[in-house]
C-alpha positions in Angstrom: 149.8 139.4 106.8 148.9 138.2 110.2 145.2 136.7 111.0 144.0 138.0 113.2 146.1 140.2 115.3 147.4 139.1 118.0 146.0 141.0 120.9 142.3 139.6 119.6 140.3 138.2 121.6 137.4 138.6 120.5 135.7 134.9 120.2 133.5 133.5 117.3 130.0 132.5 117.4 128.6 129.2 116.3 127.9 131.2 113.1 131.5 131.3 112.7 132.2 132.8 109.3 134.2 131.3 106.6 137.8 133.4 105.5 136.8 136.5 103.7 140.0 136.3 101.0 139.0 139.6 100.0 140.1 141.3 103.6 143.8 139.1 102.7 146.1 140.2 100.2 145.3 136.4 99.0 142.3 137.4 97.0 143.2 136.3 93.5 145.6 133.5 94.7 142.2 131.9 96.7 138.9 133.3 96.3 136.3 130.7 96.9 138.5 127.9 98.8 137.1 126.9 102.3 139.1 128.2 105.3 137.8 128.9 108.8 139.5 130.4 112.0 137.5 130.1 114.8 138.8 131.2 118.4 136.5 130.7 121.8 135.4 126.8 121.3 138.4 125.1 123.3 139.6 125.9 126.5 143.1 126.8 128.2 141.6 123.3 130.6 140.2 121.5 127.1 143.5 121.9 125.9 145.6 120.7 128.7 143.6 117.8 128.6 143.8 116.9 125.2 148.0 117.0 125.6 147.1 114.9 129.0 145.6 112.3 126.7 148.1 112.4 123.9 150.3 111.4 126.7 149.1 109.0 128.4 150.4 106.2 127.1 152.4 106.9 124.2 155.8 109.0 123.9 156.6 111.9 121.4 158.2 110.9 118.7 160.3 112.4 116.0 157.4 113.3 113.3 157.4 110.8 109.6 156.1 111.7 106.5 153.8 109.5 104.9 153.4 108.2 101.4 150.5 105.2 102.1 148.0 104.0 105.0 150.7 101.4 105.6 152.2 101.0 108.8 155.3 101.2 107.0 154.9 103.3 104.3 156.8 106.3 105.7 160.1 107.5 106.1 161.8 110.8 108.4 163.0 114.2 106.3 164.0 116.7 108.7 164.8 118.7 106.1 161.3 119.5 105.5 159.2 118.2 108.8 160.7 117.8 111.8 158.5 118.3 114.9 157.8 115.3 117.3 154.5 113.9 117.2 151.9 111.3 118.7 149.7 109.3 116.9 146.6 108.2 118.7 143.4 106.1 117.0 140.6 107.0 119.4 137.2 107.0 118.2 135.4 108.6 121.9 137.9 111.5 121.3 137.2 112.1 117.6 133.8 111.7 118.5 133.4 114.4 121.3 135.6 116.8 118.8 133.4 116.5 116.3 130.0 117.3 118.4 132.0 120.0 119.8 132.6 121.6 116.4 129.7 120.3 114.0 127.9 124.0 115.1 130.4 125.5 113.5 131.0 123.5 110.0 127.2 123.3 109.7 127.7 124.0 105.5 129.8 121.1 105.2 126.7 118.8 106.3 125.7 118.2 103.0 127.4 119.0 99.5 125.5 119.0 96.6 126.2 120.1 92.5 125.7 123.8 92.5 126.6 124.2 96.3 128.9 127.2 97.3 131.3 125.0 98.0 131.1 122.0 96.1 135.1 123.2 94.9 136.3 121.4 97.9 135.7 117.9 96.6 136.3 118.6 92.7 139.0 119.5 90.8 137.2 121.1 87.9 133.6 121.7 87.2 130.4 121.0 89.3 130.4 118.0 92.0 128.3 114.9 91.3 126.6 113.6 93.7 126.1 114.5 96.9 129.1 115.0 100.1 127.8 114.5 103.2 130.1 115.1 106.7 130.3 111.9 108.8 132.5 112.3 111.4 136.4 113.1 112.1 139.5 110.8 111.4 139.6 108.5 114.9 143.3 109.1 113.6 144.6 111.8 116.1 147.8 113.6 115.2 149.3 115.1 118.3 152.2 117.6 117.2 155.2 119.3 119.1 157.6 121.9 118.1 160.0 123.2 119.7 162.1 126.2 119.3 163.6 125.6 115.5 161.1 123.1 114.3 159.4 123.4 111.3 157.1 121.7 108.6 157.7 123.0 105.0 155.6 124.0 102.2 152.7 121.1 101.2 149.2 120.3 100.6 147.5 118.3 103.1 147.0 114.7 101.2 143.2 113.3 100.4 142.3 110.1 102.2 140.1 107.1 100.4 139.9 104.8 103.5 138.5 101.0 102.8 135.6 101.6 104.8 134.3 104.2 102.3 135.1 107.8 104.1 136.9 109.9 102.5 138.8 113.2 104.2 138.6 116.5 102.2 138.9 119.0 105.0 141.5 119.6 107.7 141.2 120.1 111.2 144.1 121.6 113.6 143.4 122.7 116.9 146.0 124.7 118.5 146.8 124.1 122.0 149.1 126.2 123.7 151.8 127.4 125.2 151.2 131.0 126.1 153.7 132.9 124.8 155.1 130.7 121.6 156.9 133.3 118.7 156.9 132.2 115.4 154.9 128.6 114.5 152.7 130.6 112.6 150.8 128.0 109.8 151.7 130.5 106.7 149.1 129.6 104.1 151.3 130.1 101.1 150.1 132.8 98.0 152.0 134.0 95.2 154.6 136.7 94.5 155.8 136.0 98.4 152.3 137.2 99.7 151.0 135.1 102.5 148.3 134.9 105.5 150.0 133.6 108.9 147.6 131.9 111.2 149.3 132.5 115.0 149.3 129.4 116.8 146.7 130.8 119.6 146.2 128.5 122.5 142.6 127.4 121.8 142.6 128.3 118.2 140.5 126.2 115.5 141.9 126.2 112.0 140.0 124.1 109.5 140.5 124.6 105.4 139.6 122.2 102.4 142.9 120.1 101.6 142.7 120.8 97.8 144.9 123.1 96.6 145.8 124.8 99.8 149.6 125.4 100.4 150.6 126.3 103.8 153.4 125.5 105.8 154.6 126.0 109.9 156.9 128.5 110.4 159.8 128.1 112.5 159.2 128.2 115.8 161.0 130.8 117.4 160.2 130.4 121.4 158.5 128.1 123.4 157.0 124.9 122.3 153.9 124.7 119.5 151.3 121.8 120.8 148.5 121.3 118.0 146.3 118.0 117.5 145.1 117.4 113.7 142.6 115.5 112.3 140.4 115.2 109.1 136.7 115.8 108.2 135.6 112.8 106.6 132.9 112.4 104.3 130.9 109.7 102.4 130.0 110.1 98.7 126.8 109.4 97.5 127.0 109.8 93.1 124.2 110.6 91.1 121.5 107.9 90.4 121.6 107.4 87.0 
């Protein structure tokens, strides 16, 4: 299944509404996980500027995956990622993405026990405490694919940073070329069912990291640009 089709264009308001699994055929697989696709917030110029910045003084590189905040503590497997990518700490950027998209996220503000989607940050029963949204990851992942790249099946990994935030939700911002085949992100359900996510110049893709298996197709034509980043949060526990 493909989400939406591809000749949409119709864009979403600031009210943008969270995934209805139930119009998916990934109803039972993930019925009351967070996922948002959002088209209309960046533009073809936004876009070209955001690759402008990735490469302004840095070059693509081939893409690592990581175990640990370490430097270090990666290592390359083509075999399941291999894209080229460009990692940029910038705290004015994360900062202008975020007010650019907090209209849209506005139920992730606050999180408490017995919120609709306190699931995000617990593994089973309610949340304790209270989650509230702080900002995006200053850590900027630029990403490039070009035709035959790939990124196989995972969960996006949870980061506790020192300073106290923590990420729980995933940003990816899709940012062109016209005219890319394939690069889908397949978010992954059982039985071989699946929802593809076209890679839409402009495109906003945001879903909790818990239990969420996706992967990016191969890309078939053209070159795949995306930037992603995290939702971080700080948690406040219950007074005792």
């Amino acid at each position: 299944m493909v989400y939406p089709s591809e000749t949409s264009e119709e864009p979403r308001t600031a009210d943008a509404p969270v995934l209805d699994w139930a119009s998916t055929d990934l109803a039972n697989d993930y019925a009351g996980h967070y996922v948002k696709i959002i088209d209309g917030v960046f533009s073809p110029e936004d876009c070209a500027e955001l690759i402008k910045l990735a490469e302004s003084d840095s070059k693509w590189k081939q893409a690592a995956v990581h175990y640990g905040m370490g430097a270090d503590q990666n290592y390359v497997n083509t075999d399941y990622r291999n894209s080229e990518r460009i990692l940029r700490f910038d705290n004015d950027a994360a900062e202008k993405l975020y007010k650019k998209l907090l209209p849209y996220v506005h139920e992730l503000v606050e999180v408490k026990a017995g919120s609709k989607w306190e699931g995000i940050f617990g593994q089973r029963g309610p949340v304790k405490g209270t989650w509230n949204l702080v900002g995006l990851n200053e850590r900027l992942s630029f990403l490039k694919y070009r035709k035959g790249h790939y990124f196989r099946s995972h969960c996006d990994g949870q980061l506790d940073l020192p300073d106290g935030r923590k990420s729980r939700v995933t940003l990816q911002i899709y940012l062109g070329e016209d005219g890319v085949q394939g690069g889908a992100t397949r978010i992954e359900g059982r039985k071989g069912k699946h929802l593809d996510v076209l890679p839409k110049k402009g495109r906003v893709l945001i879903f909790q990291q818990r239990n969420i298996w996706h992967n990016g197709q191969d890309v078939e034509k053209g070159i795949k640009y995306a930037v992603r980043s995290d939702f971080m949060f700080r948690h406040t526990p219950e007074s005792e």
